[in-house]
C-alpha positions as CSV (number, residue, x, y, z in Angstrom):
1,X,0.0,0.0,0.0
2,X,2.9,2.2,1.0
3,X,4.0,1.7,-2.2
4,X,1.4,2.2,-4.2
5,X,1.1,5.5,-2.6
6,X,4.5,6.6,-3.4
7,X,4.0,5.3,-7.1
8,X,1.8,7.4,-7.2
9,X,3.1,10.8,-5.9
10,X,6.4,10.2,-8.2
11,X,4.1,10.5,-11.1
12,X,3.0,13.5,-9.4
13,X,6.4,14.9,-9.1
14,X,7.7,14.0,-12.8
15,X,4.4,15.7,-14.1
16,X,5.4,19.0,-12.4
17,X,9.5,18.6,-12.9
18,X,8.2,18.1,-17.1
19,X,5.7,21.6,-16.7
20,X,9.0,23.2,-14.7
21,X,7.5,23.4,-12.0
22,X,10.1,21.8,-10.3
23,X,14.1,21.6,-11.3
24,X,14.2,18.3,-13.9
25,X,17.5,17.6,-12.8
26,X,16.8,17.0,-8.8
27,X,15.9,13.8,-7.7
28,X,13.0,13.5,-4.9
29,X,11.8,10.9,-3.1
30,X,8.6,10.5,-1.2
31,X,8.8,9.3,2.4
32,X,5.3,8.2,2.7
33,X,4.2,7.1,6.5
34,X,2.0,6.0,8.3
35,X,-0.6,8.1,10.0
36,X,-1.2,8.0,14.0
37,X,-4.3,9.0,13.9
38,X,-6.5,7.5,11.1
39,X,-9.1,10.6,11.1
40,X,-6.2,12.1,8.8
41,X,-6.2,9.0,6.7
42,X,-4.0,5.9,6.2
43,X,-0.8,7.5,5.1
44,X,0.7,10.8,4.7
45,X,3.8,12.4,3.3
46,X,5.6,16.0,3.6
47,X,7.1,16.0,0.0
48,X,6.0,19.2,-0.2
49,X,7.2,20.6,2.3
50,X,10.7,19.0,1.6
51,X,10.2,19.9,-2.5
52,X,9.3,23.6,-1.7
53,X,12.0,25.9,-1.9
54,X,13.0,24.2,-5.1
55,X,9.6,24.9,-6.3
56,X,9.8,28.3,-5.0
57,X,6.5,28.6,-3.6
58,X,5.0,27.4,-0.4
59,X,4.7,24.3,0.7
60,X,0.7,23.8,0.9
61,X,0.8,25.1,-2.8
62,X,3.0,22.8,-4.1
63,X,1.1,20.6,-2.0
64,X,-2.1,21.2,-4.2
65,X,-0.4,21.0,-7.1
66,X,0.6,17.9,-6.5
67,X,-2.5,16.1,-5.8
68,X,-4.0,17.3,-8.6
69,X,-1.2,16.0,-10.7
70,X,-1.8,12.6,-8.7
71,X,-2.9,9.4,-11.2
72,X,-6.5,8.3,-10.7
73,X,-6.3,5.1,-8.5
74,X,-8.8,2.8,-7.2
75,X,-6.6,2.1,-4.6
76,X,-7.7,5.7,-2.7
77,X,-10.7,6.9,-1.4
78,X,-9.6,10.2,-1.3
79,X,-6.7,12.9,-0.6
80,X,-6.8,16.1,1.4
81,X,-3.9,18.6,2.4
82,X,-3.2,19.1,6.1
83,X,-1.7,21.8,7.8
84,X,1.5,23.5,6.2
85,X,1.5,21.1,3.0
86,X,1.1,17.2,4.7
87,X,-0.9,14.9,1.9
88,X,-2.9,12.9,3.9
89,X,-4.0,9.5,1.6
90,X,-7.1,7.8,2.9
91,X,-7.2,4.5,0.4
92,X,-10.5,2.6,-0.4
93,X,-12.2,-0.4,1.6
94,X,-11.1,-2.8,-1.4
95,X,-7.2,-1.7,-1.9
96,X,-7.2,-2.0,2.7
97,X,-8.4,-6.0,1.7
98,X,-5.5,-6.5,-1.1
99,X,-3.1,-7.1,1.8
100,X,-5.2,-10.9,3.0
101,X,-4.9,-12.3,-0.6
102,X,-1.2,-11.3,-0.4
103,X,-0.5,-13.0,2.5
104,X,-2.3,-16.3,1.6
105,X,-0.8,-16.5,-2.0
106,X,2.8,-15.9,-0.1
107,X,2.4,-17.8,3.1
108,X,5.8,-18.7,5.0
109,X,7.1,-15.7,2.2
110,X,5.2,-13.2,3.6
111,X,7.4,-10.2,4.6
112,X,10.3,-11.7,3.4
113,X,12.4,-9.5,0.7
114,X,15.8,-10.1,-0.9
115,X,17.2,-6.7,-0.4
116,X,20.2,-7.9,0.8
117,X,21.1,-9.5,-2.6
118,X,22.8,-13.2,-0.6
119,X,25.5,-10.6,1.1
120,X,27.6,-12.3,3.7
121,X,27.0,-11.5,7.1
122,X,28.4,-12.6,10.5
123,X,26.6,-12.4,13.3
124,X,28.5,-13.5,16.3
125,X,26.8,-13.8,19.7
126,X,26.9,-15.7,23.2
127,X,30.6,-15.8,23.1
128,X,30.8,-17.2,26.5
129,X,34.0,-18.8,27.9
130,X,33.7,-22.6,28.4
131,X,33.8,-21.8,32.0
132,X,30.4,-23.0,33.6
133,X,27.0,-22.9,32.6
134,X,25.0,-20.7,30.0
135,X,24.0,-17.6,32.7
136,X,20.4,-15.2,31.7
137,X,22.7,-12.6,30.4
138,X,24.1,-14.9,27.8
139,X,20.3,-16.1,27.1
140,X,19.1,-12.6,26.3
141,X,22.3,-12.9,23.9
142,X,20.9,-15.9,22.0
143,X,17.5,-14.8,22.2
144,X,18.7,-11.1,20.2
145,X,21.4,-12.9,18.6
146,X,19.2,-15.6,17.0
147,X,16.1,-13.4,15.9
148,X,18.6,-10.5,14.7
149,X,20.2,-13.5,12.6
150,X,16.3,-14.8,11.5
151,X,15.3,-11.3,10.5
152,X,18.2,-10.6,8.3
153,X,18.1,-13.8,6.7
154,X,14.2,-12.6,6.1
155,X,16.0,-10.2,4.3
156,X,18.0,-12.1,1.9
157,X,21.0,-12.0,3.5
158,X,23.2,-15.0,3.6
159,X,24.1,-15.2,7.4
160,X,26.9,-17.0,9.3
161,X,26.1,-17.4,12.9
162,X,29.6,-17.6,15.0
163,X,30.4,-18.9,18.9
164,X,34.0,-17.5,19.6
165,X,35.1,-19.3,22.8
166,X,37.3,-17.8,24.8
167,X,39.4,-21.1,25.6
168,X,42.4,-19.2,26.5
169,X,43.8,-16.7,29.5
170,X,43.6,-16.6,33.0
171,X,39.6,-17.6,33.6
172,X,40.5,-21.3,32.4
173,X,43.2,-21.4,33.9
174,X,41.0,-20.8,37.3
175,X,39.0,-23.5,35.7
176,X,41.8,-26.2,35.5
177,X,42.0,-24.7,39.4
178,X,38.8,-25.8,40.6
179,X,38.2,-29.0,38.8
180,X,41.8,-30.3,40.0
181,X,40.9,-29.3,43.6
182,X,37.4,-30.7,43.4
183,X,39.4,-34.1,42.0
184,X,41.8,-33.7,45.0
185,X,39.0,-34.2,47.5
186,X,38.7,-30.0,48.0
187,X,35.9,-27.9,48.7
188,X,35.3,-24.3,48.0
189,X,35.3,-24.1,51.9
190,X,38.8,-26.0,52.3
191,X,41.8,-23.0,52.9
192,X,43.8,-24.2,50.3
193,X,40.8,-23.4,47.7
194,X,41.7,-21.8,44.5
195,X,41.3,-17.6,45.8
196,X,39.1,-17.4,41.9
197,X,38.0,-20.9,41.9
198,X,34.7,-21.6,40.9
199,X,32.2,-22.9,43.2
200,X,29.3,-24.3,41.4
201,X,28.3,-28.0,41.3
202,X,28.9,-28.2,37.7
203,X,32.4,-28.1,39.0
204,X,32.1,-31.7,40.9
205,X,30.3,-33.2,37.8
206,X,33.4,-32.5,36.0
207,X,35.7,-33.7,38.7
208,X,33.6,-36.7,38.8
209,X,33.4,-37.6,34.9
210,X,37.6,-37.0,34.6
211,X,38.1,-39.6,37.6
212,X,36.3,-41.8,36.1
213,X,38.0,-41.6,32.9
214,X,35.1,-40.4,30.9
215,X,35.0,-39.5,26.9
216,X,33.6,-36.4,25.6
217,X,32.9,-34.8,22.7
218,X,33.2,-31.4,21.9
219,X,32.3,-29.7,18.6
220,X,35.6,-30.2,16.8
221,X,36.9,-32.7,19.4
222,X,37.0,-35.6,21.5
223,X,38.7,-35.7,24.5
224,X,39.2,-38.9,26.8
225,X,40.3,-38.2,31.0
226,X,43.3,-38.8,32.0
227,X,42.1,-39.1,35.6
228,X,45.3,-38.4,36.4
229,X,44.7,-35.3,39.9
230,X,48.5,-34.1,38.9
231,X,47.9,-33.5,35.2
232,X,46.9,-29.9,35.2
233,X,47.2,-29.8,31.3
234,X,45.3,-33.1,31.3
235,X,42.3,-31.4,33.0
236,X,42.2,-28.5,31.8
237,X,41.6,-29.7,27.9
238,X,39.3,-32.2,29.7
239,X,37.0,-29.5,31.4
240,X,37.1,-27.5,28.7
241,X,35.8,-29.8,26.3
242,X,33.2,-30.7,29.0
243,X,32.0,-27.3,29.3
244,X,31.6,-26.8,25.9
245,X,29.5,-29.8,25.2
246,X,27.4,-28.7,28.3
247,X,26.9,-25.0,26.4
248,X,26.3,-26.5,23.4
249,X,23.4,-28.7,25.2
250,X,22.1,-25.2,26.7
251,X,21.7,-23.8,23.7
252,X,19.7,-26.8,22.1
253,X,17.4,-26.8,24.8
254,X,17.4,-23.3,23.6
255,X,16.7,-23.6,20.0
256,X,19.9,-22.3,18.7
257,X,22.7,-23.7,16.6
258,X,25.7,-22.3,15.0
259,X,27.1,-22.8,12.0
260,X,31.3,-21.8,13.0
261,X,32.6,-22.6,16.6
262,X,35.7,-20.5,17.0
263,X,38.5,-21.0,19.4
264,X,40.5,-18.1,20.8
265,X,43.1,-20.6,21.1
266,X,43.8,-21.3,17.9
267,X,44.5,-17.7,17.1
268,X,47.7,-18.7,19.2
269,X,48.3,-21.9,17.7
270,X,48.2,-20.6,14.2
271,X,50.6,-17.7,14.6
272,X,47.8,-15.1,14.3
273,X,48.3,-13.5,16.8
274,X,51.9,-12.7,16.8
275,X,51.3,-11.8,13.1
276,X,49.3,-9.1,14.4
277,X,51.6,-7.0,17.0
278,X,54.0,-7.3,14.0
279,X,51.4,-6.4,11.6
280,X,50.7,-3.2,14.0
281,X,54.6,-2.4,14.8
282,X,55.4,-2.3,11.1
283,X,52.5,0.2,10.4
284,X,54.2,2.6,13.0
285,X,51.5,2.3,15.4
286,X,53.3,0.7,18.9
287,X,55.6,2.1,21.1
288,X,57.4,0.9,24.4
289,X,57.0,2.0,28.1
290,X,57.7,0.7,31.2
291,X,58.5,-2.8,29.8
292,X,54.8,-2.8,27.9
293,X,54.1,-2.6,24.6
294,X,51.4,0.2,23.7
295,X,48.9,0.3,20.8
296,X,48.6,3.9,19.4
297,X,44.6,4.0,19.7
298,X,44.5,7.9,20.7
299,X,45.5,8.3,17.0
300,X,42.1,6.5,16.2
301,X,39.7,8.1,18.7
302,X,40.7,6.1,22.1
303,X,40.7,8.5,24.7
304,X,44.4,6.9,25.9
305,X,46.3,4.6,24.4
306,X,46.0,0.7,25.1
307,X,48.5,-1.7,26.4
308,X,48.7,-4.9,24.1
309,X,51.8,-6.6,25.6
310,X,52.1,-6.5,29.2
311,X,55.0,-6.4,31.1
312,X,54.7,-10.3,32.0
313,X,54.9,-11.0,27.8
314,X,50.9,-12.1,28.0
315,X,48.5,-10.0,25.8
316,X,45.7,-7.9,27.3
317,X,42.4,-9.4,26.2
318,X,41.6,-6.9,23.3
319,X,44.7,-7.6,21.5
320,X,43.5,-11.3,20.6
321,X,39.8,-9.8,19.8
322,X,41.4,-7.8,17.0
323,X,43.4,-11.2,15.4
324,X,40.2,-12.2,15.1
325,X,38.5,-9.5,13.9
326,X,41.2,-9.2,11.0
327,X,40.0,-12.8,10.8
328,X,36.6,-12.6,10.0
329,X,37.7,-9.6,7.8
330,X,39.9,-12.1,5.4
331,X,36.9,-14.7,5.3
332,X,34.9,-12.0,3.6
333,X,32.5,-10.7,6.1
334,X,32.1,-7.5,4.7
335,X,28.8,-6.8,7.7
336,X,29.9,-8.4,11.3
337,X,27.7,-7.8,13.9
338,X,28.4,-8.6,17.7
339,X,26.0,-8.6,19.7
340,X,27.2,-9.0,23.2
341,X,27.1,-7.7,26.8
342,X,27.0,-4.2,27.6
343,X,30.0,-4.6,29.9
344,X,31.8,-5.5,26.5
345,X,31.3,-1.5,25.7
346,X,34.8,-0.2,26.7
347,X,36.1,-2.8,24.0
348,X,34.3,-1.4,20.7
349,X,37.0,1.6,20.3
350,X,39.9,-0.1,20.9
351,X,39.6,-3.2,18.6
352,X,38.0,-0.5,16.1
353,X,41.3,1.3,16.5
354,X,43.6,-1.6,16.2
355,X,41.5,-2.5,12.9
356,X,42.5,0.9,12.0
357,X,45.8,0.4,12.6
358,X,46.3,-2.6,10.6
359,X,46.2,-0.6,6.9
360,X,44.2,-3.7,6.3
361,X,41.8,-1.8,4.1
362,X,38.9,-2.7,6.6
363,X,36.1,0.6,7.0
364,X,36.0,3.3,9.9
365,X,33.2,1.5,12.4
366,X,33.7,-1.7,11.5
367,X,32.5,-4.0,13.1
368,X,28.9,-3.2,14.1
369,X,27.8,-4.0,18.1
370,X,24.3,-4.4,19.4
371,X,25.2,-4.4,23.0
372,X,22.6,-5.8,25.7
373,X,21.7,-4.7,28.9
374,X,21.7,-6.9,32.2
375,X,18.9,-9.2,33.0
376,X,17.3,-9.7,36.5
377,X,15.4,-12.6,37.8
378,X,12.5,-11.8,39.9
379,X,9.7,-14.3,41.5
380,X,7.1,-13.6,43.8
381,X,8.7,-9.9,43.5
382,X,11.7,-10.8,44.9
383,X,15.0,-11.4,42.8
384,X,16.4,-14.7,42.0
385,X,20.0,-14.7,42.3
386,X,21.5,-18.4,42.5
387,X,21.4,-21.5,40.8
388,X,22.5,-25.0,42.1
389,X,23.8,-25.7,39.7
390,X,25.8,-22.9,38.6
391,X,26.7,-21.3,42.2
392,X,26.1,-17.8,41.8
393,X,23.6,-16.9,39.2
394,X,20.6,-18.1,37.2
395,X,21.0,-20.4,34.4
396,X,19.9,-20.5,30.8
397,X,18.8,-24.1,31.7
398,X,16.6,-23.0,35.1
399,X,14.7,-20.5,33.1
400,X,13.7,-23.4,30.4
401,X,13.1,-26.1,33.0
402,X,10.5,-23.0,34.6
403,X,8.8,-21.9,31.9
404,X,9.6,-22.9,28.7
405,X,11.7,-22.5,25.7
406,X,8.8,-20.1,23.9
407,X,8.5,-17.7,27.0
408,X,12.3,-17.9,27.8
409,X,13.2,-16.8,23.9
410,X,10.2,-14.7,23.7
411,X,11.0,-12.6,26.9
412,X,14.6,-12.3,26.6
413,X,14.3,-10.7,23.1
414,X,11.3,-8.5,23.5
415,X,12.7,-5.1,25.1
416,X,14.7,-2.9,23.6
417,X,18.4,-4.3,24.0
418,X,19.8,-1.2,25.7
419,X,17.6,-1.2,28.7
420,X,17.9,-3.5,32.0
421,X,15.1,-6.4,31.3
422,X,13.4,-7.9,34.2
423,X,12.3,-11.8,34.1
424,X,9.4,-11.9,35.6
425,X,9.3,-16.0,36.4
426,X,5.2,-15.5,37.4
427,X,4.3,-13.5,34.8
428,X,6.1,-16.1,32.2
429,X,4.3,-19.0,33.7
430,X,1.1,-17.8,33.9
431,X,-1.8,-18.2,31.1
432,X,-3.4,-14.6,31.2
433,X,-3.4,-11.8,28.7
434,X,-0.8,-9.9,30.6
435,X,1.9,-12.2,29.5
436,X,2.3,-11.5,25.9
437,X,4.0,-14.4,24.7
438,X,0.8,-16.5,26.1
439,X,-1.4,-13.8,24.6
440,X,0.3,-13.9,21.4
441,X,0.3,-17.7,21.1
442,X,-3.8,-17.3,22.0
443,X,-4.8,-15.3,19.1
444,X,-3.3,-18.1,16.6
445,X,-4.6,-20.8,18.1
446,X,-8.3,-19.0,18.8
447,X,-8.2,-18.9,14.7
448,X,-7.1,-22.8,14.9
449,X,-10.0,-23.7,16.9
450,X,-12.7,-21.6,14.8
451,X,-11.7,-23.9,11.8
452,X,-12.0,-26.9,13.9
453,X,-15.9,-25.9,14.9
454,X,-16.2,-25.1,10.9
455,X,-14.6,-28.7,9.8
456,X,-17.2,-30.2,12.6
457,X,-20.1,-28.3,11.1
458,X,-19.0,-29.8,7.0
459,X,-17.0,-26.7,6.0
460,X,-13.6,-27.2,5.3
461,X,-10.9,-24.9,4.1
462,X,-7.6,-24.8,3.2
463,X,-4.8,-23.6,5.3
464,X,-4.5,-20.4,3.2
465,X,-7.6,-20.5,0.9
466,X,-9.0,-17.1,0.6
467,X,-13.1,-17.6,-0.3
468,X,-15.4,-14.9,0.2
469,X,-16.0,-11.2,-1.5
470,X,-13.6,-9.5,1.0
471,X,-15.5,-6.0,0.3
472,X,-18.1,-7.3,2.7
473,X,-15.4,-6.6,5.4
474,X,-16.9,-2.9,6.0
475,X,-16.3,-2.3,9.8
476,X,-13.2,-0.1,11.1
477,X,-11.6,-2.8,13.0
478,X,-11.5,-5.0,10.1
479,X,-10.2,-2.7,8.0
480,X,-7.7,-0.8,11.0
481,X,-6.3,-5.4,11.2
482,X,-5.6,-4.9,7.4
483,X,-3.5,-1.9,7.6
484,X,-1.9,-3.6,10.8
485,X,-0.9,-6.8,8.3
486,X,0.2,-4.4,5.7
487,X,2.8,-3.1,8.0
488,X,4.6,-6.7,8.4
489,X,6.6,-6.3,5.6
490,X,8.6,-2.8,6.2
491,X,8.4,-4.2,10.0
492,X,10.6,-6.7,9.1
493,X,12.7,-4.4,6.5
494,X,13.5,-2.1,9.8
495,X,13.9,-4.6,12.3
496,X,16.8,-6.1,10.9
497,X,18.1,-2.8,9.2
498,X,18.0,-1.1,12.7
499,X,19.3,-4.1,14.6
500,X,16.4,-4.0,16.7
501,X,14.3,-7.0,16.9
502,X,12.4,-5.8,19.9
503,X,10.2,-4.2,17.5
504,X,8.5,-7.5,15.8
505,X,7.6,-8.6,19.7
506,X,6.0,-5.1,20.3
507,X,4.1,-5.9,16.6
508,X,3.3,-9.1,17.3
509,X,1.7,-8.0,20.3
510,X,-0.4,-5.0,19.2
511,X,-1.5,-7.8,16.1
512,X,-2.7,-10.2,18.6
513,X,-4.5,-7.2,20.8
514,X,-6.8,-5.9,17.8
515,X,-7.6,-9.4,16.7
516,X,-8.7,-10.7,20.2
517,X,-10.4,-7.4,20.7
518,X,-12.5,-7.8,17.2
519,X,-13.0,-11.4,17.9
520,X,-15.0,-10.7,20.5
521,X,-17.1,-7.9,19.3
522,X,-18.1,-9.4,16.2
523,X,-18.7,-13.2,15.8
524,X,-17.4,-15.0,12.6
525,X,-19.5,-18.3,12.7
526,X,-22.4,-17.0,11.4
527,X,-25.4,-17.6,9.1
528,X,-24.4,-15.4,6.8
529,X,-21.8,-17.4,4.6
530,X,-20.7,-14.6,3.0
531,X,-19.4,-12.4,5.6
532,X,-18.6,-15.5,7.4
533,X,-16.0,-16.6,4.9
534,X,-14.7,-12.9,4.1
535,X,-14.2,-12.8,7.8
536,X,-12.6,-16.4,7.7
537,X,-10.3,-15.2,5.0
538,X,-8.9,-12.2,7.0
539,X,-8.4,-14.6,10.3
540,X,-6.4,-16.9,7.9
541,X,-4.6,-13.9,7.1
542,X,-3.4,-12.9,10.9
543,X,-2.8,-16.4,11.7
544,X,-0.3,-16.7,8.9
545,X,1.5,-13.6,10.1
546,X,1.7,-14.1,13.3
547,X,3.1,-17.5,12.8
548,X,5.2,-16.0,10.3
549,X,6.3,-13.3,13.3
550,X,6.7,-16.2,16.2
551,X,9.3,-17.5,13.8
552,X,11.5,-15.0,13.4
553,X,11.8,-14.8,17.3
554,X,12.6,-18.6,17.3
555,X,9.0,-19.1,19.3
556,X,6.0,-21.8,18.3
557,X,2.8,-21.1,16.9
558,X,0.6,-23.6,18.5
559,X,-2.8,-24.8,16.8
560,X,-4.1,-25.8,20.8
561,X,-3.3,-24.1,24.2
């Protein structure tokens, strides 16, 4: 429709740029929107305003001149001028309908485009170190992660989803700590305890399976115990691969899989990194002090340069980060997004800058970061701030086991990514219309169960069979659902343009409001078949998007509840 409205208003404009009205050789563009309140129509746009002073007239003249320069169409009702030169477009009954036989011709398609032409894109998210289990903070990570990945796939992109683990440094080397002193008969509350050892149980199921000589199988390994308490080496690679399995089972329970697991240790073993500082001291871009080796990032917007070699020989952690970047850079990611942590924010400028530094022909701002905020865990009002299991926080896994892969995904995802979410455990269990996932779910399977009654009364239709003259559909809040569906498409164009998938939750949930709010105005099972199987045709319509919508976020569409 949005298109069809800016068709038309560029005929409008080459009309008046052919009379010299307006300069032939500019080129304009209509930004046509929609309105916010539908007494001033369906869709408006300020090309007039914007086209004026090349006109050299006023803006609600040019404004008149183009509207009566606009292409007969059957597609509006009728066009008026608001205020200093707005073009408000209110379009017919019929045109507000076109939208349901789109979406049940296209099915599954619906919304999707190929704007993005098969361009590779990385998206790399979760990123945790093999360290323990999958915390909430790391869930919201998938949950963004995964839908930010669906949405620009939606888009035609050809998307690469990346785990980097962070098998190297001093937090596994804590690890290899506390699994040797759990296999030595220690306890966190024993005074020879690792000082940073970690205290969860997960740490005596490891200590456990490498005494008894257990095999496991990582993604790119296998790796049998030892069971030997002295072999430090021996249990490190042991836990490690242990810990990565255990992720890797998180995230299935989760509904996510990636297609490259990446190990921060092989940027050692494979010379990258070294090739790197060299890389950076060649280019001019290091200097020495106090026994450290510095990385020139003031010269690149840092507000003080970074250390990248500390006095010990070992590399600060962003040094490593930017070997991979460069990385990613030669497999031919051309758009990398990260989405991580918000405590991850003080690293964007410096591995920006030592990107910069590299002469590697690799673009100012590159790569992009959608950083989350924290997530808290609340029940009964109170927070929830331990797991078990883990020791100190809540799991990935204890949110699933309480309510649910759909609610856990759908929560996690569904507020903007820079502001603190809180996980209301209640509220995600319960079956009102306050939880939106739940209310969500409701409104496609309301529109399963109204076929059921129609199959048990000897009418049958097909999952996306459009019967019935759809001009019957004459009341606003039919006709306020179609211009709801008509926005799905640009939704999704946005969404995944703007990195913000919080926006098809917010959709999704002001879809499933009008439908439940219609469905129980106006019945649809009716004597009437005529207006019954118009109205049939528009529910088979919202049911398609919203399963089409549940999707994206990695969340069901159930036909029962």
């Amino acid at each position: 429709m949005k298109e069809t409205v800016s068709d038309l208003l560029q005929s409008a404009l080459a009309a008046l740029q052919s009379e010299g009205t307006l300069p032939a050789d500019q080129t304009y563009t209509p930004q046509v929107g929609n309105t916010k309140d539908k007494s001033h129509g369906d869709y408006a746009c300020n090309i007039a305003l914007v086209a004026s002073k090349a006109a050299g007239c006023p803006p609600r003249k040019l404004a008149e001149a183009l509207v009566e320069k606009l292409p007969d169409s059957k597609a509006v009702e009728k066009v008026e001028i608001a205020g200093p030169g707005f073009i408000n477009f209110f379009m017919s009954t019929a045109s507000a309908f076109e939208v349901v036989n789109s979406i049940l011709d296209e099915a599954e398609s619906f919304g999707r485009n190929t704007q993005g032409k098969g361009e590779k894109v990385q998206v790399e998210f979760v990123s945790a170190n093999p360290t323990g289990p999958l915390h909430v903070g790391h869930g919201r990570g998938a949950a963004i992660g995964d839908c930010l990945s669906r949405l620009l796939e939606a888009n035609g992109y050809d998307v690469t989803r990346e785990f980097y683990y962070n098998d190297a440094g001093a937090q596994i080397n804590n690890l290899a700590l506390s699994v040797q002193s759990r296999v030595k008969g220690l306890s966190p509350e024993d005074k020879d305890w690792p000082a940073d050892g970690y205290r969860g149980d997960y740490i005596v199921d490891v200590a456990k399976a490498y005494l008894a000589g257990e095999t496991v199988t990582a993604d790119d390994r296998q790796v049998a115990a030892k069971a030997d308490p002295e072999d430090r080496d021996a249990i490190r690679e042991f836990a490690v691969a242990y810990l990565r399995r255990e992720q890797d089972l998180d995230l299935k329970a989760f509904g996510v899989e990636f297609d490259v697991y990446f190990l921060e240790s092989s940027l050692y073993e494979e010379g990258k990194v070294e090739a790197t500082v060299k890389r950076l001291q060649e280019n001019g871009y290091t200097y020495e002090h106090d026994g450290a080796l510095w990385l020139k990032t003031t010269e690149f917007g840092d507000d003080k340069d970074r250390v990248m070699r500390k006095k010990d020989g070992g590399y600060t952690y962003f040094l490593p980060d930017v070997a991979y970047h460069l990385d990613k850079w030669q497999r031919g990611f051309t758009t990398v997004i990260n989405e991580q942590g918000a405590d991850h924010h003080s690293t964007v400028t410096r591995v920006r800058a030592g990107l910069q530094a590299l002469n590697a022909g690799i673009p100012e701002g590159w790569p992009d970061y959608v950083l989350h905020q924290m997530v808290m865990v609340t029940r009964s009002g109170q927070e929830v701030k331990i797991s078990k299991r883990a020791g100190s926080y809540v799991t990935v896994r204890d949110l699933i086991d309480e309510v649910g892969r759909d609610a856990t995904r759908f929560f996690l995802a569904a507020r903007r990514v820079d502001s603190q979410l809180t996980f209301d455990i209640d509220l995600a269990r319960s079956q009102t219309n306050e939880n939106p996932v739940y209310y969500i779910q409701y409104a496609h399977a309301r529109i399963c169960s109204v076929l059921r009654k129609m199959a048990e009364e000897g009418v049958t239709r097909g999952r996306n069979e459009s019967v019935g003259d759809l001009s019957l559909l004459t009341l606003d809040e039919e006709k306020e659902l179609a211009n709801q569906l008509a926005k799905y498409p640009e939704l999704i164009a946005n969404s995944a343009a703007l990195r913000e998938p919080h926006h098809l939750a917010h959709y999704l949930r002001d879809l499933a409001g009008q439908f439940h709010t219609y469905y129980n105005a106006h019945k649809v099972l009716i004597e009437d078949t005529s207006i019954r199987d118009a109205r049939v045709s528009l529910y088979l319509a919202i049911r398609q998007v919203i399963a089409n919508g549940l999707d994206l976020m990695g969340v069901s569409a159930p036909e029962e509840m």
